[in-house]
N, C-alpha and C positions, 0 to 999 in steps of 0.2 A: 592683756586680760582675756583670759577664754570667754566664748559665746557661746550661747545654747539656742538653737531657736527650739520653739514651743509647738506643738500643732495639736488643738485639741477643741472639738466645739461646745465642751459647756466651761461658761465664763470662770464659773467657782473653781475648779480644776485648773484653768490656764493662771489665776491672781496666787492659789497656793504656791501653783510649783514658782512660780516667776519670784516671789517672795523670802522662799526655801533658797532658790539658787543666787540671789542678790546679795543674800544675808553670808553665802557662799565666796562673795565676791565675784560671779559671773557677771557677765554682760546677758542680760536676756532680751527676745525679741517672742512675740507669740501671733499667730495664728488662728484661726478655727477651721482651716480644712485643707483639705488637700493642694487644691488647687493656687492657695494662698503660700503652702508650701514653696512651691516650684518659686510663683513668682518672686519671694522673699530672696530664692538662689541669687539671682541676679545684683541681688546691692548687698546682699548679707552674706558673708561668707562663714558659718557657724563650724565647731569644733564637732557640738555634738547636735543632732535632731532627737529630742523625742517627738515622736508618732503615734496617734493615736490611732487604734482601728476604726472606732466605729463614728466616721466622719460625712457631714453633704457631700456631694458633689462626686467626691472622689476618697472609695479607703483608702485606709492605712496601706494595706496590702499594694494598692493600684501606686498607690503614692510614693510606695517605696521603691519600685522597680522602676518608676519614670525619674527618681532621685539617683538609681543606680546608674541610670545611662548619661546623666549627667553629668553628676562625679564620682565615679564607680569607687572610689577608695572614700567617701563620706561614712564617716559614721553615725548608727542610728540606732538608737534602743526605742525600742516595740514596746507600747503600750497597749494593755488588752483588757476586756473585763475578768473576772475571774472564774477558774472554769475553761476559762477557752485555752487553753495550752496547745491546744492543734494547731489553733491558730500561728499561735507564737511561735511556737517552732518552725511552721511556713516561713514564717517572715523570716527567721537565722535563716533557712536553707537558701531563702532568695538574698541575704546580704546584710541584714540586719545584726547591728554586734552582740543584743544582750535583747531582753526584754522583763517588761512589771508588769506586773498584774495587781488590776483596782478591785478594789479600796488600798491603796500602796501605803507602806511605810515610811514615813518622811525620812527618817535617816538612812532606809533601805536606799531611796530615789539619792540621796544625796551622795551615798556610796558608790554608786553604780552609777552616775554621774562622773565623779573624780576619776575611777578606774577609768571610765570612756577615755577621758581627758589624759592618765597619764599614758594609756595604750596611744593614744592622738599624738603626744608629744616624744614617746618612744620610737614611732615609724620614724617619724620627723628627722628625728639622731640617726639613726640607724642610715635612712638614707642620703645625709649629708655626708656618714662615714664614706661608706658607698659613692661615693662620688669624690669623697678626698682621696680614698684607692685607687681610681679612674684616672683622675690627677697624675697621681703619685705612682703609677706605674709603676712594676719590677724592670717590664721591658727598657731600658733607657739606651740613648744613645744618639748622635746626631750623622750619625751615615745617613747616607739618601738612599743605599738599598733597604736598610734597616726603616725609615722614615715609611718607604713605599709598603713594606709586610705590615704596621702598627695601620696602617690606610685601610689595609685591605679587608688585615683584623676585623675593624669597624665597619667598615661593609657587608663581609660576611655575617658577623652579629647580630644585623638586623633583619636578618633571612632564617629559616628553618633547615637550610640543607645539610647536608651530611657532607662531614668537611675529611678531606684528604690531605694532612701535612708531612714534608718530603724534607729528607737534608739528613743530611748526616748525624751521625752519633753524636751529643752532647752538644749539638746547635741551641738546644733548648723547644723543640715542638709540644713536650706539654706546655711548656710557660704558655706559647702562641695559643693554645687549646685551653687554658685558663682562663686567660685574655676572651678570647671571643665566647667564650661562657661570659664572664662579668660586662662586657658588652651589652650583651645580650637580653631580650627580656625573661630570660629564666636565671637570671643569677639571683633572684633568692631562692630558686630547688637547688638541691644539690649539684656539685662536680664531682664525679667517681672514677679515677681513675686505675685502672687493672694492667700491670704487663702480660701479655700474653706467654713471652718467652720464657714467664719465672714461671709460668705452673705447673704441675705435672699434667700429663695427656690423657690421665684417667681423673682429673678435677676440672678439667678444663668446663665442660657440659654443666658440670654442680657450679661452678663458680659462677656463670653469665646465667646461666636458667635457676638454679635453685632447686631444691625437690622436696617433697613431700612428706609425711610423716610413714615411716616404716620402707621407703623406697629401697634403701639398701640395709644393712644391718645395725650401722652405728648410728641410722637417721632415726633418730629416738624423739624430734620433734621437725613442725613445718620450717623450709628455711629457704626465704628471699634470695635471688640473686643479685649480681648486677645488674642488671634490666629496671627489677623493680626498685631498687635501691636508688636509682636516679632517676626514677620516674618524676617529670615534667621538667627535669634538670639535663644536665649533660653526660655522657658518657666518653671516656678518653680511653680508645684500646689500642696499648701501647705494644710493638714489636707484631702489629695484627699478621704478618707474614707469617709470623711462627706457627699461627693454630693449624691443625692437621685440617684437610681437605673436606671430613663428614663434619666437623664442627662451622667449615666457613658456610659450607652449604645451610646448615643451620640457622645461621647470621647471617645471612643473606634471605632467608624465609621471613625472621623476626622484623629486616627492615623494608621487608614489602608488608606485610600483613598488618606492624607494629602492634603483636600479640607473642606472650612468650606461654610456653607449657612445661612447670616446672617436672624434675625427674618423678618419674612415678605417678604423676600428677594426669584427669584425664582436661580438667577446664582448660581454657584459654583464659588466660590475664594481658589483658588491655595496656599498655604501655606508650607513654608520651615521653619519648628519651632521642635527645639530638645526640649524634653519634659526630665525634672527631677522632681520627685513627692515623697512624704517623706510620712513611715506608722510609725506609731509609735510601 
């Protein structure tokens, strides 16, 4: 049975909605403030929190951010008076999934409840999959060389560093660089993997940087590189020996600074991208 806990300090508000969600068939638990919040964490582990803003003790706001460091993937939809939209948008940007505004809609709340619930029970799937792929390796094999790279794999994965994989042609070193992506805790951003040796030497720059609108002739709109394409995820640059010498110099700039400047382009864009590249 999903649970909601409630957090709200006027009575009449906390007996509606507990009533609305029972009828729901929730489990409900409620609240009047902030601080009752927290404590409730400890024995009650709720699906979804509604939060009131305007609370004793401790807001909504304060409440929500000491919920985040608790259990940072809680979900919580923001309750606010009406009018206040600043507010509630505050609350999304610090971590809150949704939020109502009072005088609410009993069916709206009940709506927007379930959605909580089935986004709650979505993650849930997703990363049980996630963890049967972990399982279930493509890597297989019971060699003890082979045993000792899946080890290391995992070691690596929990690190940020920029991985250098060796071995010959058709060893398999994207696999190994998939692998320690899904390790990793960036395998829900992307994996993007490019070979170096297939590009031409005048795309090469356009391909990892990106450029601008109007930068060359046929650039008739903005366009993302790889850099940014796997931003906060992985990047795999396959045959990296190949790129010509003013481009490594390049890529070597981007992974000191971790800032790329698309063609034509004058900003810097910020980029959070793990780099794994294979020499043979």
């Amino acid at each position: 049975m999903p649970k909601v806990l409630i957090a709200d300090d006027e009575t009449r508000i906390r007996r509606v909605m507990t009533l609305l969600l029972k009828e729901e068939g929730y489990e409900v638990k409620s609240v009047e403030n902030g601080r009752e919040v927290l404590d409730a964490l400890s024995s009650f582990r709720p699906d979804v929190i509604l939060l009131d803003q305007q609370m004793p003790v401790m807001t909504g706001v304060e409440a929500l951010e000491q919920i985040k460091k608790i259990r940072p993937n809680q979900i919580v939809i923001f309750v606010t008076a009406f009018g206040s939209i600043a507010l509630a948008v505050d609350a999304v940007k610090k971590g809150a999934y949704d939020f109502i505004e009072k005088p609410f809609d009993n069916d709206n709340l009940i709506l927007k409840v379930r959605r909580a619930i089935e986004h709650c029970n979505m993650k849930g799937e997703i990363k049980n999959l996630k963890n049967k792929l972990k399982e279930n390796s493509s890597i297989i094999g019971e060699d003890g060389g082979l045993k000792q790279v899946i080890a290391q794999v995992k070691r690596v994965a929990e690190t940020n560093a920029t991985v250098l994989i060796t071995g010959e042609s058709g060893t398999g070193k994207e696999l190994i660089a998939q692998a320690i992506h899904s390790y990793s805790n960036r395998s829900d951003a992307p994996f993007v993997a490019i070979n170096c040796g297939a590009i031409p030497l005048s795309l090469i720059e356009n391909e990892l940087f990106g450029h601008e609108k109007g930068a060359f002739t046929d650039a008739k709109e903005a366009q993302a590189g790889t850099f940014e394409r796997a931003n906060g995820g992985t990047l795999f640059l396959d045959e990296i020996g190949e790129l010509p010498m003013d481009a490594q110099v390049k890529l070597l700039r981007v992974l000191e600074e971790r800032k790329v400047t698309r063609i034509g382009g004058k900003r810097t864009i910020p980029v959070d991208v793990r780099i794994s590249c294979d020499k043979p």
